[in-house]
N, C-alpha and C positions, 0 to 999 in steps of 0.2 A: 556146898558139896553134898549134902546130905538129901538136896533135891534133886540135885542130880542121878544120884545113886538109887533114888526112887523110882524116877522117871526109866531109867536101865532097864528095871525088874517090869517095865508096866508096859511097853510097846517098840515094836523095832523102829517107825517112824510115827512121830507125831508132828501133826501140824497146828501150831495155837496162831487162832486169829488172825489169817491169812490175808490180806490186804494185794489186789494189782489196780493200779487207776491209771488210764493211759490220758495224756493230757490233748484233747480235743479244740480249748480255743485259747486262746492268748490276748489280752489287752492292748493299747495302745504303746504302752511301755515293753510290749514282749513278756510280761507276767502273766502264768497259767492263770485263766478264772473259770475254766470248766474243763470236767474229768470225765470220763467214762469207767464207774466202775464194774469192771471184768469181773474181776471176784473180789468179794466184800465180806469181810470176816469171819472166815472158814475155818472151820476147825475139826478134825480129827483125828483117829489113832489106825495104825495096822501092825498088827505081829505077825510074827518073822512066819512066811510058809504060808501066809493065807492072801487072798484075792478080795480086793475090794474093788469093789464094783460101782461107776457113778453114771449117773442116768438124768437124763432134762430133754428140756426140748434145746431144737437148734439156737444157739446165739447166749446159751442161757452160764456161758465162763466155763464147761468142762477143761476144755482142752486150753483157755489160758492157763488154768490152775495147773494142773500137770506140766504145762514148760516151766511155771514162777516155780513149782517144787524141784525142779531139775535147774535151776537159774540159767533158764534160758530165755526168761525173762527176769529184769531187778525188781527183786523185790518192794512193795509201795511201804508197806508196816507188815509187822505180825513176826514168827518163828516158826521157821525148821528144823525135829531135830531126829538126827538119824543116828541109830548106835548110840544116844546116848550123848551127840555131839552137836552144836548147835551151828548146823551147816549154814546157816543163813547168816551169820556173822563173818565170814571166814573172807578175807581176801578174794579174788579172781584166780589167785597164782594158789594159794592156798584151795582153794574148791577142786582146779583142774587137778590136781591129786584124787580125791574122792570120786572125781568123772568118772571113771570105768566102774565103780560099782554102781552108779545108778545109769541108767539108759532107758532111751524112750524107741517104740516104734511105732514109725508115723502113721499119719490114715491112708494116704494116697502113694501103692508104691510104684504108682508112674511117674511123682515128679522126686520123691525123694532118693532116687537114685542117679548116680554121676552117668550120664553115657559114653562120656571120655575113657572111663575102668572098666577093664573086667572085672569077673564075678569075685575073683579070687585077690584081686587086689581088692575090692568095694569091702570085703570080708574082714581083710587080712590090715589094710592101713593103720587102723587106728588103734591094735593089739600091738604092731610093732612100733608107731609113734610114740604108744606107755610104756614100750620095753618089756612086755608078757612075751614075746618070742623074736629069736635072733632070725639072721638073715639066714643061718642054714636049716633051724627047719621049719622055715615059715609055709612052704609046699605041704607039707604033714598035718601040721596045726591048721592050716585052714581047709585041708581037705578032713581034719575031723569034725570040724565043727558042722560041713556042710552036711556027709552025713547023718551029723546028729538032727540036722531040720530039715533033710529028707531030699535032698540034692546031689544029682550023679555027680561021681567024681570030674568027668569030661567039661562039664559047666565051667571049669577053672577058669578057662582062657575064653570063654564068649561074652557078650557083651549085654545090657539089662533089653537091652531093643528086641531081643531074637526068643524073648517069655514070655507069659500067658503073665495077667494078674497073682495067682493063684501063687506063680514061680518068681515072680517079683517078691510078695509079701516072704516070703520064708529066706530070700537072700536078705532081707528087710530083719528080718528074727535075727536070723544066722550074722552078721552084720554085730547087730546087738550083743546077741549070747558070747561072742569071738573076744569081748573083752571080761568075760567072768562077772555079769555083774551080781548082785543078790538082788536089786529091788529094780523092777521094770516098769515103766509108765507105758502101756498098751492105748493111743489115740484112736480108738475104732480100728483097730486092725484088718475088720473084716466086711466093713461098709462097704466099700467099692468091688468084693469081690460075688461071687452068682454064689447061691445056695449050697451048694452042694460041695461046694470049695471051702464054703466059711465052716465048714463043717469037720472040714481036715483039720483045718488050720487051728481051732479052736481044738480039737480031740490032741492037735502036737502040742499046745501050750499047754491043754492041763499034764499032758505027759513029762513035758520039761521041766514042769513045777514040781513034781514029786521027784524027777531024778536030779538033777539041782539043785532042791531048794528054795526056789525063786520068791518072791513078793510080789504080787503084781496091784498095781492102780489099772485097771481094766475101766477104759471110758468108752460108751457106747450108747445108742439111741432103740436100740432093741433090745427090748427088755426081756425075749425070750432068750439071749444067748446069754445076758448077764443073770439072766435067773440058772442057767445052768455048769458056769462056769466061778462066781462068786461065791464068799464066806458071807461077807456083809456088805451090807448096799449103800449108799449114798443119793438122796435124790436133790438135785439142784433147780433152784430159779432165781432170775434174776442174778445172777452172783453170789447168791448165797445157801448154804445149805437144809433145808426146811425139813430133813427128815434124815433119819438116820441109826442105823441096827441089823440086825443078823438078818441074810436072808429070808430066813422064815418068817419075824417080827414084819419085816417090808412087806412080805408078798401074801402072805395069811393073818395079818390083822394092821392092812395099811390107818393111820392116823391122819396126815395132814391131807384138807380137800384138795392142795394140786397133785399129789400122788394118788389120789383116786382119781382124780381127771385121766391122768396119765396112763392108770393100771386099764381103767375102765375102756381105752381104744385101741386097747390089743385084740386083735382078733380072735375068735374063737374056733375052731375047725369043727363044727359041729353045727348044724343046720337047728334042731332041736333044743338049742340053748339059746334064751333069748339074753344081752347083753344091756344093763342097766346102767347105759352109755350117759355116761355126765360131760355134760358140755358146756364147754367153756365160751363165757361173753367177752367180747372185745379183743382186742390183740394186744399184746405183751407191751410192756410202757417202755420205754426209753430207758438203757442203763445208764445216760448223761442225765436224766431227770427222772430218776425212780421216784413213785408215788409215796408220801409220807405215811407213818406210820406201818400198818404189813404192806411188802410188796405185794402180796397178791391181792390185797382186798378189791381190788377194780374189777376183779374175774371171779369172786369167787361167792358162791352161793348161801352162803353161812357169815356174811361180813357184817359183821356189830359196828355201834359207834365207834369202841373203842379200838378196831381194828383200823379204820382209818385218822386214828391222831397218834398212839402209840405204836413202836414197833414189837412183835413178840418177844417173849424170851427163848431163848434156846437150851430147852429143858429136856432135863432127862424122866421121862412117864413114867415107862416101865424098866427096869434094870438093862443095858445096856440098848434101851429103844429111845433116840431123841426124838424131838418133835417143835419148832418154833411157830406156835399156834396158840391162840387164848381160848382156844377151845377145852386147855386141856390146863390153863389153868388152876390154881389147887381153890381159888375163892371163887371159878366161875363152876367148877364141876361140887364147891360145896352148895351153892345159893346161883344157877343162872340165871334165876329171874332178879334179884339183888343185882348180884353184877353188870348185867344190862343197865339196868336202871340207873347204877350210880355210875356210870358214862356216858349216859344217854343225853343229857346237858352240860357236863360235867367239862369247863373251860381248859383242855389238855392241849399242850401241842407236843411234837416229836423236840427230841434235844437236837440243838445243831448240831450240823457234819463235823464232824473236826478236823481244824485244817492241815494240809499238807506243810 
């Protein structure tokens, strides 16, 4: 109890060691012998009213992580815990209770919409399925909520076919926001929409977050809108999370080399700036056969022995700055010529996967 009570006071969601493995091939008997892991033991925290932000390249588990923390996918191992409460244990029948406070909006909101509904039902359904509002004034309630994300009252009775992108993604919010939640999983909200639009759209989220309250998991591939809309950042690879800390800590003293991969092919608007573009060798490994020891060491320009038989730790550097890199180990940044050394022949191999 007494950890419990702890955990309350330290974060509104935490995730320990997050685990999704999706089962890829089966034996002759029909027994899994190979996995795909999505995400591979993830872990961190977000308090209440702030925005975290998570960034990787394509393919790299964002957006399975954010459905396994919304159990829209089942969970492989690991903990969820919200409020305080350890959602990932909970029944299916027990969870759909806690649904309305977490909600995700998708990335694409051309196919995530019904074309069978209008707008005002697509809003309105799943407020009145939880019982947030009666059959009489569900006309009201959903024309507040639309409103509040920026959609004429008329839109009630049309259909998602007859809107721009732009008017999709915010019945996609509105949609959302209609069941009250506090904590929202944002899947690139603003990928699929033109510039000028992700620009609204991003300026009403942070506004809904202040009048609200909100928490957002913001996952995205542009690092210039998570730099402006994030608390703290998260950078993913391979399924796992290799970096991690306040936006500032991320974006003005990045640590791990695939986050400088990453920062360094952002474009710069500036003709006069020359960019000290680091580039990455070979193409991303298999998440059914990730490379032993670090995942990245097959890409990465700073790879020791010891990074291809060990896998790193996932350490905390600097006070709330993580990093899972031996670069920043505490006996490699005492002696790196020693530490090299004594793995430079040094008979290591990785611990086995443990089984399912």
């Amino acid at each position: 109890m007494a950890e419990n009570e702890e955990y309350k006071s330290e974060a509104f969601l935490e995730v320990k060691n997050l685990c999704k493995h999706f089962v890829v091939g089966k034996d002759f008997f029909g027994r899994p012998n190979a996995w795909l892991k999505a995400v591979d033991n993830v872990s961190f925290k977000v308090d209440k009213g702030k925005t975290l932000g998570i960034v990787g390249e394509s393919g790299c588990g964002k957006t399975t992580m954010g459905r396994t923390i919304l159990r829209l996918h089942d969970i492989t191992s690991g903990e969820v815990w919200f409020k305080g409460e350890k959602v990932s244990d909970l029944s299916n029948r027990e969870f759909d209770k806690r649904r309305p406070n977490m909600q995700m909006i998708f990335q694409d909101p051309y196919a995530s919409l019904s074309p069978r509904l209008t707008v005002g039902e697509i809003i309105g359904e799943a407020a009145r399925q939880h019982g947030l509002v009666d059959k009489k004034g569900f006309y009201d309630y959903v024309i507040g909520v639309m409103k509040m994300c920026g959609l004429q009252p008329h839109y009630f009775e049309r259909y998602p076919h007859e809107f721009s992108g732009g008017q999709r993604q915010r019945i996609c919010i509105a949609r959302a926001l209609a069941l009250k939640p506090e904590l929202v999983v944002c899947d690139e909200p603003v990928s699929a929409l033109d510039v000028s639009i992700q620009a609204q759209i991003i300026n009403m989220l942070i506004e809904l977050r202040k009048t609200l309250g909100l928490t957002y998991i913001f996952i995205s591939h542009d690092l210039s809108v998570v730099k402006h809309i994030s608390d703290e950042v998260g950078v993913m690879y391979l399924g796992s999370m290799v970096e991690y800390g306040s936006k500032d800590d991320i974006f003005n003293n990045t640590l791990h080399p695939y986050t400088k991969a990453l920062f360094s092919a952002v474009p710069v608007p500036n003709v006069h700036v020359k960019m000290n573009r680091v580039i990455l060798k070979g193409d991303i490994p298999s998440p059914v056969n990730p490379p032993a020891g670090c995942k990245f060491h097959t890409r990465c320009e700073s790879c020791m022995s010891i990074c291809e038989k060990i896998a790193p730790e996932y350490r905390e550097v600097t006070p709330g700055h993580y990093c899972a890199c031996h670069l920043y180990d505490p006996a490699y940044l005492a002696d790196p010529i020693g530490f090299k050394a004594a793995y430079s022949n040094a008979d290591v191999t990785l611990a086995p996967y443990p089984k399912h």
